[in-house]
N, C-alpha and C positions, 0 to 999 in steps of 0.2 A: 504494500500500500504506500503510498505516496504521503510524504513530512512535509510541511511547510519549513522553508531553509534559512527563516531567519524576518526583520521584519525594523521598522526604525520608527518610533514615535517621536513626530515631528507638529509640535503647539506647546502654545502657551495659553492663561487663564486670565481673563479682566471682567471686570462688569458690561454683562449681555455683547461683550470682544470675544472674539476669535484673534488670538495675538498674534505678531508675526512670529513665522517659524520657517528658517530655510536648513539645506543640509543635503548632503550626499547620503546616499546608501551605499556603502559598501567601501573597497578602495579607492583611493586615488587614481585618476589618468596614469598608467604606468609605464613607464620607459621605454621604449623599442630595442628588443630583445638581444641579448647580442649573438656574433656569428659563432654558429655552432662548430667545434672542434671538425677538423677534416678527416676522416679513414683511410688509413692506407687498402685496408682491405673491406668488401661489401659482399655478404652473403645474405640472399634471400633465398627462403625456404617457403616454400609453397605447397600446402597441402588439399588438392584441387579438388573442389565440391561439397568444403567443410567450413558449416554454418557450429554455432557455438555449442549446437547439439551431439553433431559429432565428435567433436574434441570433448567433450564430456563421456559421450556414452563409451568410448578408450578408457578413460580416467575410472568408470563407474566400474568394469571390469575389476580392473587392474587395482585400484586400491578402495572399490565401493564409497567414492565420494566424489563429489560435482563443484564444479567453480562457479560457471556464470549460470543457472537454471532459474527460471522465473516462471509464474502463473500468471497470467493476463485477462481481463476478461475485457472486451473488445465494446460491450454495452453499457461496462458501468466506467471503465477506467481504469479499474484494481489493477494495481500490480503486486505479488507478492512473489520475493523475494529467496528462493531457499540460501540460507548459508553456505556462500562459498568456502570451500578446502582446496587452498593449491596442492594438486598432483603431479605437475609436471615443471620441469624446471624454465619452460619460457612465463610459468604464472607467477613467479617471483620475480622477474624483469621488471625495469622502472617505468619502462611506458610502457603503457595496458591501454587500448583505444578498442572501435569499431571502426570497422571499411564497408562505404558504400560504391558499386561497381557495376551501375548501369550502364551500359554500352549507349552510343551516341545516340538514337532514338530514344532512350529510356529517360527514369527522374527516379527521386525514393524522396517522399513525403512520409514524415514520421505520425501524422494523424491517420493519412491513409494505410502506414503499414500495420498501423496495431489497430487500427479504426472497426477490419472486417478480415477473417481469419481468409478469405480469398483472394486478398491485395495483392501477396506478397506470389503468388501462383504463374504470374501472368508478369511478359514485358523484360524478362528477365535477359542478363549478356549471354553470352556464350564464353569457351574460352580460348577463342581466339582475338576475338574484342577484349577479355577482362587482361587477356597477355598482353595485347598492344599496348594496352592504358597505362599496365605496368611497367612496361621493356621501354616505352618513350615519352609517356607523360600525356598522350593525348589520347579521347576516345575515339573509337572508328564503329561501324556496325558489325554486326555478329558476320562469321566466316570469312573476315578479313585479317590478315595478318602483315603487320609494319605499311599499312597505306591508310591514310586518310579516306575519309567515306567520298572523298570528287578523286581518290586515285594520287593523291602524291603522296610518295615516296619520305618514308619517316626515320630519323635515323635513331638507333636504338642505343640503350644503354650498354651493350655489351659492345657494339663498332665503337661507341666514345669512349669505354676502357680501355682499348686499345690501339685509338689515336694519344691517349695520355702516356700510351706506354705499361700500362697494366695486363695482366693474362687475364681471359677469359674461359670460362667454361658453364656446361649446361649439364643438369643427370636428374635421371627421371625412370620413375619405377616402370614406364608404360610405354609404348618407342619414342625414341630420342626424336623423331620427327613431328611428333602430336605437336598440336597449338602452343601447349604452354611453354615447352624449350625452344620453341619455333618463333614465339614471341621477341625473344629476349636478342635475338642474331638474325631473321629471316624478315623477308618480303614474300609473300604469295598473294594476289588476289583470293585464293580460294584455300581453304584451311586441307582441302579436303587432298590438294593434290600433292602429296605425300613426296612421290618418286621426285618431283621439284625440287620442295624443300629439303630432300636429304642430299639432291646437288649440292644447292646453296650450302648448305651448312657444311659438308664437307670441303667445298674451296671454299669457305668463308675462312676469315681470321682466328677464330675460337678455337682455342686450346684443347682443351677438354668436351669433347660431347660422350655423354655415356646415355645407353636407356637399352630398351628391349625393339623387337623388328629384329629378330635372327631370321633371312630365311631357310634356313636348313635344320629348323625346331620346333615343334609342338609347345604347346602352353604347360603339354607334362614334363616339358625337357626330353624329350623325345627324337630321334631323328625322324625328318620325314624330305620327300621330296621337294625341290628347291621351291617356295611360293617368294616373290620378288611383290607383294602389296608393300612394304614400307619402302623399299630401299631397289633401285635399277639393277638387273643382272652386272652393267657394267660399271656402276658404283662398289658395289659389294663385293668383286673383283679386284678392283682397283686398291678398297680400302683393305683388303683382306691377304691382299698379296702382295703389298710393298708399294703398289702404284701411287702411293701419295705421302707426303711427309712425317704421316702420321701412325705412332705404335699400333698394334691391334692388338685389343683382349678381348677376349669371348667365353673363358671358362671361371671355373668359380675359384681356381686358385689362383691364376694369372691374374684376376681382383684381386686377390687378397695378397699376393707380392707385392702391386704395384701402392695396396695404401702403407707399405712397410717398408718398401726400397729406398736405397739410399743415393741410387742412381738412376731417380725417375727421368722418362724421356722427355721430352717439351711438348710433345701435342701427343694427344691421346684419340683414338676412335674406340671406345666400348662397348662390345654387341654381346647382352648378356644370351644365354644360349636360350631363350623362348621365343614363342613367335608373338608375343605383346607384352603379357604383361607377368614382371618379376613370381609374382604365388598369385593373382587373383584369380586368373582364369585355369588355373588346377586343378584337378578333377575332385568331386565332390562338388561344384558349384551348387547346386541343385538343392545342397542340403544348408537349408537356411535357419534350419531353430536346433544346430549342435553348437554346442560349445568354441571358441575358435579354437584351432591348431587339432582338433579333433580328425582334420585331412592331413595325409604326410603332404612336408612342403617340399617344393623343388630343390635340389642340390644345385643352387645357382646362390651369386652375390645375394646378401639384405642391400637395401637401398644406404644404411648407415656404414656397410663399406665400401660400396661404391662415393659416397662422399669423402672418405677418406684417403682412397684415392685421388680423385680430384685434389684436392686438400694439397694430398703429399708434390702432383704435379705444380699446381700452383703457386706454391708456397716457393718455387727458387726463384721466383720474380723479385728483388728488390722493390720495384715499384708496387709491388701488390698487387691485387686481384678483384674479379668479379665472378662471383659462384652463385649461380641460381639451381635449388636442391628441389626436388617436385615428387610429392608422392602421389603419383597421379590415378592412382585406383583407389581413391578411395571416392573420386567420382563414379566409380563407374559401379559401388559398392551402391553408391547413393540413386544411380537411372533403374538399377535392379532392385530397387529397397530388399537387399542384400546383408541383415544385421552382423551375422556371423565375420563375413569376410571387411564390415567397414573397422570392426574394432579391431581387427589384424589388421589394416593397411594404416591404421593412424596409428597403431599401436608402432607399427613399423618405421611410420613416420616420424612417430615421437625418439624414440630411438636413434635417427637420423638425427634430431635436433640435441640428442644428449651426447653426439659423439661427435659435432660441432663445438657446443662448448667447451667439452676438453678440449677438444683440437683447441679453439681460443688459449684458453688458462694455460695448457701445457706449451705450447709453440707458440704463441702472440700474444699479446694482450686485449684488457678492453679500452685502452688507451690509444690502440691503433685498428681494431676489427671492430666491425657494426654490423650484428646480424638481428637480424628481421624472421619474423613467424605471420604468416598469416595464411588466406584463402583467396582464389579469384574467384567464389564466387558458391553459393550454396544449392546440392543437388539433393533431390527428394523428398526436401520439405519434410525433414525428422523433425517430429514432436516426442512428445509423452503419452503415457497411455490414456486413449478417451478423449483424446485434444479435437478440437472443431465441434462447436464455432468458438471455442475457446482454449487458449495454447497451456499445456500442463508442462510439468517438470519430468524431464526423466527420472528413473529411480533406478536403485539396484545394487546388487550386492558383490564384492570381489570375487570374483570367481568365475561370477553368472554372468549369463547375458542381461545387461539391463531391459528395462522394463519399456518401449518405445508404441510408435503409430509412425506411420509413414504414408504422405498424403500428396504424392508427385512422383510420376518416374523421370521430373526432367529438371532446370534449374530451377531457383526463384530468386528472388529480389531481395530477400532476409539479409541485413547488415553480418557480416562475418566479423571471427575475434582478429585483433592486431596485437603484437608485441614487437617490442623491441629495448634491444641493450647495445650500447657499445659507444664508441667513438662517434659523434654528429648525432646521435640518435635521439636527442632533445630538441633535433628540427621537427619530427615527424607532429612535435605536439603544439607543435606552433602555427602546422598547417590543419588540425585538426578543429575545424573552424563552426562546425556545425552541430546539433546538439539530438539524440534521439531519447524519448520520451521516455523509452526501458533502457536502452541500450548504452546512453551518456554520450560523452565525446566523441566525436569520428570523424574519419579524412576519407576523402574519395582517392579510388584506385590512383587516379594519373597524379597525385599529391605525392604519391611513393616515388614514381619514376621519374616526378620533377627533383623529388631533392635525392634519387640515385645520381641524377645529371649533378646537380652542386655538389655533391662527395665527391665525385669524379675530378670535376674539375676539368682546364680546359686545355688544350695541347698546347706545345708553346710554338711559335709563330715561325717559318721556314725565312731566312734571308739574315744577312747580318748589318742588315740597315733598316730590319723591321720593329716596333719595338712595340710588348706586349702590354694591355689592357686590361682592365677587371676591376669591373664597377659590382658592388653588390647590393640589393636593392632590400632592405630593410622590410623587417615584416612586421604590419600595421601595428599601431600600440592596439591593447586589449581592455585596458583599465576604462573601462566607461564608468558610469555611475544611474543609479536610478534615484533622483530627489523630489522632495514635494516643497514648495513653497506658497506662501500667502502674503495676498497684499495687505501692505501694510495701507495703515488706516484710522479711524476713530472707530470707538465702539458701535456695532449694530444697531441701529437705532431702530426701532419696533413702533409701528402703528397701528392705532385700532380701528376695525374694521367694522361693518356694519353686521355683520353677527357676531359680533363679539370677541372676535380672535386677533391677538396682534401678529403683524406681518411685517416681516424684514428680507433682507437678500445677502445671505454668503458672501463674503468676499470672494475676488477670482482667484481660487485655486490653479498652481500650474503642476505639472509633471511632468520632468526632464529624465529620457533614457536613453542613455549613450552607450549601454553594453553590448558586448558582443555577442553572438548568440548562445557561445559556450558561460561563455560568463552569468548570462541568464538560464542557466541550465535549460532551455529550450524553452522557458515558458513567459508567459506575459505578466502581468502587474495588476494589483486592485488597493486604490485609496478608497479607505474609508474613515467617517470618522464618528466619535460617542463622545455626548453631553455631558454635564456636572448637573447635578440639581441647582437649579435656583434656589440662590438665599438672599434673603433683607434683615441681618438680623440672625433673628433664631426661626424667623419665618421660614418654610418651605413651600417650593412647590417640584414635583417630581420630573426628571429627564422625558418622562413616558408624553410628558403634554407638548415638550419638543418636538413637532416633527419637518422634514425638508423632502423638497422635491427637487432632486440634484437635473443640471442642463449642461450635455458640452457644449460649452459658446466659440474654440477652437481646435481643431485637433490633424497634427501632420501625421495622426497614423490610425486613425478609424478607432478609435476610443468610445465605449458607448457607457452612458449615465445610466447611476444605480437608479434602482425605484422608490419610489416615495416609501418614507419609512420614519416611525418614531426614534428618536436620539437616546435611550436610556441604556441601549446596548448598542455594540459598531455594526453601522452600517453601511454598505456603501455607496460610495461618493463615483465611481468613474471604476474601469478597467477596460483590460484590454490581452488580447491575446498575442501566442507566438509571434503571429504573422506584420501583426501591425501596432506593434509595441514600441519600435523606435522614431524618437523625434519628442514633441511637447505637444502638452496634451491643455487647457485650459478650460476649466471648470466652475459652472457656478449652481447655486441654488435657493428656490425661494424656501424662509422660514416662515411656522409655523406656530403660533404658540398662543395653547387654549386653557385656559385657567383655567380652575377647576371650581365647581360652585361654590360659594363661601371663603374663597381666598381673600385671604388680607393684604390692602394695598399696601403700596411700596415698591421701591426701588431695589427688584432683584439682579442681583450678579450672579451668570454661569458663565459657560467657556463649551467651546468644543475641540477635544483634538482630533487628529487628522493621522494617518498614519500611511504610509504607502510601504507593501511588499511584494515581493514575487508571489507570484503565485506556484500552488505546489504543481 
């Protein structure tokens, strides 16, 4: 359920006055942040098709407790909260965010995603769009990869690591040529045409490409006759037989040499021995309510030594590196509502993210490595059991398969978890600009790949009469403030009316909101304000006889007046929501005041304050 997060009484008390009262709410306007620490090295981990649900339902296995799980009901507003327990080692990271990753047709309204449990269903990216947005900073439309949605050509973060001078590499539980390592090095109009992009990424500059597309393997690790769907007969020739610069590995030991050699080679091509995907597609698929690991797995690399190979190649760069790590079936756990095999592939994933960190601690620091955990994008639409038209909590106990519903065999729009630690990675929260209603703070996908581009950095200029540049452009201050002020003034003067009531006018209340949207935790504002008794004396007359009928008289953000209401408890005066909360709001209202039969004259004095807060 939702707290109101705090609140400022702003008045003062004179005879039948409303005093002046002004003030900020909250901080001060605050300094323009400064430039975040640079990374020699950027690793982003990408676990594709995993919304906060299934990074959970891994955790729920594995140590029978949940971080982010929440109950929502879409008609009343509730949110209820279960107590998070970090399970895994990216949920003790300093930046904790959400990511929103519509592809360029799309939007994510946080009223509409939690508004109606079928928002979130429809309109969703794909991942070849949510790769783009992340590999270069811009969106494109779904089944396009490194082009713009009019067709120009995008240059990605992994070509500007290595105009800096940094090694690159891509590895991925699923083939090395799917969208999302395809993202981060390739251009294709079409996601779909494979034999393409494993041209491209083969004479590309990238160091390291690893993932699965063997064609001489079954998904059991099997041999079978040559199928060429990923990868060209004379590609796979070429890379498999010395014809290009680069090492080949393909078995499960020649991984596991190369993340322990001391004489790794400089570019690597890795074709683990299946024909897609590392264990997802292993026999048993079928069987979706066993236990995981209950199928024997492939005798092929985990995806967590395949990065430590990458790792090991990379790491002889002085200038450092750029490692994109993908566990890419646990989408495909998510188009099958597949419970079994999603808690193995993030299990696997996780995995991968804990043999990163060492890798950091033990060989680098976090003084010079920035890695990143996140998702491009959520498939399945995993809830809790019984969820729609209302979202529940997973549940479940270690061991077991958690307790789940699954309401989609394809993406949706649901914000995914973000994490990050390391060197520059206090940019990512500077970009995270926007505020969701359960979810809190979040950055959009291309926010990632904008500030991969500023870690990067920019190559230094050909000629020895040229002479380099680098302007860096300050990110907005955040310290707004929300204030209420009143005109100052003489006291209220009251006249009596021909039924007996006397009548005055409110002074004009104003309301100034300069915050930003995070800063207003996504929500809008409401002044209200409550009477004193009138006194003459020892004479009384009760708040309850106060009443007002509040008027906006200006408003730069669609502000709407409370309803007429007695003063003896707060009432209020004006609010305003999300959407059109920023800017000044001015407010006024007629008073009311009816004695009550047998009242003794006199000169009463009350007061009313005023008070303005967020709204929960």
């Amino acid at each position: 359920m939702t707290t109101r997060r705090g609140s400022a009484s702003l008045a003062g008390g004179a005879v039948l006055c409303l005093g002046l009262a002004t003030g900020p709410l909250g901080a001060a306007a605050a300094t323009a942040a400064e430039a975040p620490t640079e990374p020699k090295n950027v690793i982003l981990m990408i676990s594709d098709g995993a919304g906060h649900a299934q990074f959970d339902a891994a955790s729920l296995y594995e140590h029978g407790t949940s971080y982010a799980q929440v109950g929502v009901d879409p008609a009343t507003g509730t949110v209820e909260r279960v107590l998070g327990t970090p399970g895994q080692v990216y949920e003790g990271w300093p930046v904790q965010l959400a990511q929103s990753h519509f592809s360029a047709t799309g939007g994510y309204v946080t009223e509409d995603a939690w508004g109606s449990f079928d928002a979130v269903a429809s309109g969703a990216t794909d991942s070849a769009a949510a790769a783009t947005a992340l590999g270069t900073g811009v969106k494109t439309t779904n089944g396009t990869i490194g082009f713009t949605p009019d067709g120009e050509r995008l240059l990605t973060v992994g070509e500007q690591a290595k105009a800096v001078g940094k090694s690159t590499g891509v590895v991925t539980s699923v083939p090395f040529n799917h969208a999302t390592p395809a993202g981060f090095v390739a251009h294709n109009a079409d996601r779909n045409d494979y034999q393409g992009l494993a041209t491209e990424m083969i004479d590309s500059d990238t160091d390291v490409i690893m993932g699965g597309g063997h064609p001489n393997f079954t998904d059991a690790h099997t041999s079978r006759s040559s199928n060429y769907r990923w990868i060209s007969q004379a590609d796979f020739d070429r890379v498999s037989q010395g014809g290009t610069d680069r090492a080949y590995v393909d078995s499960k030991q020649a991984f596991e040499d190369l993340a322990t050699t001391d004489d790794a080679p400089e570019k690597v091509f890795g074709l683990a021995q299946v024909a897609e995907t590392l264990q997802y597609n292993r026999p048993g698929l079928a069987n979706d309510d066993v236990l995981p690991y209950t199928d024997a797995a492939n005798d092929v690399p985990e995806l967590s030594t395949m990065a430590e190979g990458a790792l090991n190649v990379l790491d002889a760069n002085d200038e450092g590196f750029f490692l994109m790590v993908e566990g890419g079936a646990v989408d495909w756990a998510g188009h099958a509502n597949q419970t079994t095999r999603l808690v193995e592939e993030q299990l696997a994933f996780n995995a991968a993210v804990e043999s990163v960190d060492a890798w950091v601690a033990e060989n680098s620091s976090w003084d010079e490595t920035m890695v990143i955990v996140t998702a491009d994008h959520e498939t399945g639409y995993l809830s809790g059991p019984g969820a729609d038209p209302t979202w529940t909590p997973l549940t479940g106990e270690a061991g077991q398969l958690p307790e789940v519903s699954w309401h989609s065999g394809g993406h949706t729009n649901q914000l995914v978890p973000f994490y990050a630690k390391g060197a520059g990675s206090e940019a990512f929260t500077q970009r995270a600009t926007s505020w969701d209603q359960v979810r809190g703070a979040y950055l959009d996908n291309t926010a990632i790949g904008e500030t991969i581009f500023d870690a990067l950095g920019h190559a230094a200029p050909e000629g020895d009469a040229t002479a380099a540049l680098e302007a860096r452009v300050p990110a907005p201050a955040v310290g707004g403030s929300l204030s209420l002020s009143v005109a100052a003034g003489a006291p209220v003067a009251f006249s009596a009316g021909t039924d007996g009531a006397l009548r005055g006018a409110l002074p004009a209340v104003t309301v100034r909101d300069t915050r930003s949207e995070v800063q207003a935790r996504g929500a809008g504002w409401t002044a209200s304000g409550t009477a004193t008794e009138f006194r003459a004396g020892n004479r009384v007359i009760g708040a309850d006889a106060l009443r007002w009928a509040p008027e906006v008289l200006a408003s730069e953000n669609g502000a709407t007046a409370g309803p007429a209401a007695t003063l003896e408890a707060p009432a209020s005066l004006a609010s305003s929501d999300r959407t059109t909360r920023v800017g000044e709001t001015v407010v006024g209202a007629d008073l009311e005041l009816r004695t009550p039969a047998g009242a003794a004259q006199g000169r009463y004095g009350s007061s009313i304050s005023m008070t303005v807060f967020p709204q929960d």
